[in-house]
C-alpha positions in Angstrom: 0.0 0.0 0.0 1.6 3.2 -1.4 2.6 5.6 1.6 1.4 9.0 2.2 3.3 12.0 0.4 2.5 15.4 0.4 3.2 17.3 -2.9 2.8 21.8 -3.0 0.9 23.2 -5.9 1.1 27.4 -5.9 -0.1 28.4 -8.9 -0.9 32.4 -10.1 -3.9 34.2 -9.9 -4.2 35.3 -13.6 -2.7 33.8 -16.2 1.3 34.5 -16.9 4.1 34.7 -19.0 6.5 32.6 -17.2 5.9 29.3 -14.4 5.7 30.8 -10.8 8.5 28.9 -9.6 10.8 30.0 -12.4 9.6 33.4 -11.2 9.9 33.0 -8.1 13.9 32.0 -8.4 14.7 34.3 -11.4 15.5 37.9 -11.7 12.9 39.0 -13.7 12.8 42.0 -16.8 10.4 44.7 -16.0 8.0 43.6 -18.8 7.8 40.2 -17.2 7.4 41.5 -13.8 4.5 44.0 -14.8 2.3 41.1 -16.1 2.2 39.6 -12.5 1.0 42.3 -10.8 -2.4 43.6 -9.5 -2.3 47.3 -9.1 -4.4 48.9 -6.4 -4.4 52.0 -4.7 -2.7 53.0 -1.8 -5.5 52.9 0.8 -6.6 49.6 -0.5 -3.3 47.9 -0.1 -3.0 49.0 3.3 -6.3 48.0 4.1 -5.3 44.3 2.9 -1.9 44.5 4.5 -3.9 45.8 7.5 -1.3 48.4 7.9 -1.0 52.3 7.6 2.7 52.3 7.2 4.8 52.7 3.4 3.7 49.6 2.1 4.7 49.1 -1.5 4.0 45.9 -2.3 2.1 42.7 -1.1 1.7 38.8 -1.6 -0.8 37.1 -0.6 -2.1 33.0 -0.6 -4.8 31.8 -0.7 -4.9 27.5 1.1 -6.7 24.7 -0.4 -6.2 20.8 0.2 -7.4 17.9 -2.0 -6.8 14.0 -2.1 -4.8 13.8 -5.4 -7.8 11.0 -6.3 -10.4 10.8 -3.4 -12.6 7.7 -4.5 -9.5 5.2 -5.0 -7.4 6.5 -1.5 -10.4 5.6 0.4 -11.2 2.0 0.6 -14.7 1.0 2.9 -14.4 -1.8 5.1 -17.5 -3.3 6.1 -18.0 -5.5 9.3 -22.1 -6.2 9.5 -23.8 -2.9 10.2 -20.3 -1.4 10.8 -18.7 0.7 8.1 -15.2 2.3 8.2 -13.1 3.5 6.1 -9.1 2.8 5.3 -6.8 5.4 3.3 -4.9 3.8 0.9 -1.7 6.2 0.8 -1.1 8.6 -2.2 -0.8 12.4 -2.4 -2.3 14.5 -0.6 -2.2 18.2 -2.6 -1.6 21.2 -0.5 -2.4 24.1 -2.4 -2.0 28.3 -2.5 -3.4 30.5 -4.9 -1.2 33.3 -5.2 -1.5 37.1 -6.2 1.3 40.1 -5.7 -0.8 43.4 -5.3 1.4 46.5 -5.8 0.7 50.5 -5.0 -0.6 52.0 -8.2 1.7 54.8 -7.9 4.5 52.4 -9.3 3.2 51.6 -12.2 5.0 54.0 -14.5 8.5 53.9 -12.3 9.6 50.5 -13.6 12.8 51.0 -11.7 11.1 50.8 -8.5 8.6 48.2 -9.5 11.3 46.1 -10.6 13.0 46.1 -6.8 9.6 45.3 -5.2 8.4 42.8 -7.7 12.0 41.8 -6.7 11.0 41.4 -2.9 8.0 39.8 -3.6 9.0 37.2 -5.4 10.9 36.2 -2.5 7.7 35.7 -0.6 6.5 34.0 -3.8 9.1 31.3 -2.9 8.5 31.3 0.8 5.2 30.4 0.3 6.4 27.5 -2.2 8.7 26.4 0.8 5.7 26.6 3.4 3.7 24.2 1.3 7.0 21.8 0.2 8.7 21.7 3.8 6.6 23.7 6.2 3.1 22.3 6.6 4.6 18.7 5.7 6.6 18.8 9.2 3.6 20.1 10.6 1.1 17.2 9.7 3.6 14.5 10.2 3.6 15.4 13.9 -0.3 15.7 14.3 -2.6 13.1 15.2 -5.4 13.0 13.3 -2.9 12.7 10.1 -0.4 10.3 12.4 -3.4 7.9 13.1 -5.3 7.6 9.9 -3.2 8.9 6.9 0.4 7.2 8.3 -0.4 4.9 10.2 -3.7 3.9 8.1 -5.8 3.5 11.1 -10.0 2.7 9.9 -11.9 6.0 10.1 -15.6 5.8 11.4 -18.3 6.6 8.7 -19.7 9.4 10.8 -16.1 11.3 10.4 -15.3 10.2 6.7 -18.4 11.5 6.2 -18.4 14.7 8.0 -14.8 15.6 8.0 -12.4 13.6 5.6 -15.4 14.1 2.3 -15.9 17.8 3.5 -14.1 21.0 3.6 -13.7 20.0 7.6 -10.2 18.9 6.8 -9.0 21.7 5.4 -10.8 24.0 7.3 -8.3 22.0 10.5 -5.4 22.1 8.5 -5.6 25.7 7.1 -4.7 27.5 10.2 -1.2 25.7 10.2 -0.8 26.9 7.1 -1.5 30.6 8.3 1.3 29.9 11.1 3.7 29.1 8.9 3.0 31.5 6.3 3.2 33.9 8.4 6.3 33.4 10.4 8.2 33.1 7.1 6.8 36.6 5.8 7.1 38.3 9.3 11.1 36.9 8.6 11.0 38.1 5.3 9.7 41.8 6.5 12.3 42.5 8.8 16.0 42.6 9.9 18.8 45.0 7.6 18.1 43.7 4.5 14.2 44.4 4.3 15.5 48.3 6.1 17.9 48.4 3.3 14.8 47.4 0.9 12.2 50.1 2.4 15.1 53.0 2.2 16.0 52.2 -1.1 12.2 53.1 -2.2 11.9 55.7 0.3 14.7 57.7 -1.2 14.0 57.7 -5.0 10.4 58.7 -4.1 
């Protein structure tokens, strides 16, 4: 019986010119970089950043979870009256929608959109890391996954039913998702180098 694995899909929120991940470890021409962006206004970045500092520029994800192919990873197991259910191993997809929203202002001054399309892509490939190493380490170590997608332990109807063939799992898993998502962009947006980042727009304002 195959084991569990857990394999990271981020994919864009609009169609563009080059793969994410390509993007997300390439410097990238300002034409490229444009075609990535959403362009909002100044108050309305803030108000998603929920901050009314200088923000420039923001990335944001968006978690989803599916079996890679529910019907044939669940196998029922019927003893009389008594139905459970047994995973049979496979992949279980962890997914983030991604969009980079960026201060309108920028749009003409492609030499400062270039260094915060720049520092976004970095969270870009934080977030692909959160999904790849991140929430892995997390499940491994809980014990609903532990009990029933490791260690293959039967499942009660009522709770296949009601959690595993609902959005009840991912509604559980989701907030360790947030965790780590966070962390690694509270990292990202601090220290020297994110200073150094800030100043550099501040100063060819």
């Amino acid at each position: 019986m195959p084991e569990l694995r857990f394999e990271e899909h981020v994919t864009y929120g609009k169609k563009t010119p080059v793969d994410l991940h390509f993007a997300a470890s390439h410097c990238l021409n300002s034409n490229l970089a444009q075609q990535f962006v959403y362009f909002v206004t100044k108050p309305e970045l803030q108000a998603m950043a929920q901050s009314a500092g200088g923000i420039a520029g923001l990335t944001v994800g968006e978690f989803s979870l599916a079996f890679q192919d529910f019907a044939s990873q669940w196998r029922c197991v019927s003893q009389g009256a008594i139905k459970t259910w047994v995973f049979q191993g496979g992949a279980l997809l962890l997914k983030s929608l991604v969009k980079i929203y960026v201060d309108d202002r920028f749009r003409t001054r492609t030499d400062l959109l270039d260094l915060i399309m720049e520092h976004e892509f970095l969270h870009v490939a934080d977030e692909i890391e959160v999904l790849r190493k991140d929430v892995p380490a997390r499940l491994r170590d809980d014990s609903i996954v532990r009990q029933h997608l490791i260690q293959k332990m039967p499942v009660d109807n009522a709770m296949f039913e009601n959690w595993f063939k609902t959005s009840r799992f991912q509604d559980y898993v989701e907030p360790l998702w947030a965790e780590e998502h966070n962390r690694r962009g509270r990292r990202r947006d601090s220290g020297m180098e994110y200073a150094r980042y800030i100043n550099s727009i501040s100063t060819r304002l």
